[in-house]
N, C-alpha and C positions, 0 to 999 in steps of 0.2 A: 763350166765345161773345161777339165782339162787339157785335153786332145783335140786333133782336128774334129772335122764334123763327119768326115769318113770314117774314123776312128768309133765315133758316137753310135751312128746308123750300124756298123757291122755288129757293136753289143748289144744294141736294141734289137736286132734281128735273133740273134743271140737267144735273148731275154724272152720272146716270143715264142720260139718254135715249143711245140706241144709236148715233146720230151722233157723240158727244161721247166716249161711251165706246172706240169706235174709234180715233178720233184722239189719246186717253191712251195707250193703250196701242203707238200705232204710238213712240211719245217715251220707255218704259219705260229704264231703265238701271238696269245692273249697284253696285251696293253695295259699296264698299271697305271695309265693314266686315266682311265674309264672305269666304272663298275654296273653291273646290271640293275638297271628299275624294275621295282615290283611291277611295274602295269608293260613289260618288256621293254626293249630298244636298250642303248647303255647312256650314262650318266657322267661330265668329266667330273673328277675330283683335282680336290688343288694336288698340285704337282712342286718339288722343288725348285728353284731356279729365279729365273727375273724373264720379264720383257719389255725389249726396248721398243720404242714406240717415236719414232723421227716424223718432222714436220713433213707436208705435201714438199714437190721441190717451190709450187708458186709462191710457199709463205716466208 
């Protein structure tokens, strides 16, 4: 979080009202990191990049 938490909550409010929310969602788009299963739902495929994977903090 960049900003206070005032800052936060006034965009989340933002983010929420019905007007706003419509117009996100009219903008949605499809994920190239999934593709659809023949027996429906979607499927990841490998993806470029790396991931880093760090110990618990106990170890």
């Amino acid at each position: 979080m960049d900003d206070n938490f005032q800052t936060y909550l006034n965009r989340v409010a933002r983010m929420t009202q019905p007007e706003t929310y419509r117009f996100q969602v009219q903008h949605v788009q499809e994920s190239s990191k999934f593709e659809p299963r023949p027996e429906g739902g979607r499927q990841a495929v490998p993806f470029p990049g790396y991931t880093l994977i760090t110990p618990p903090w106990e170890d």
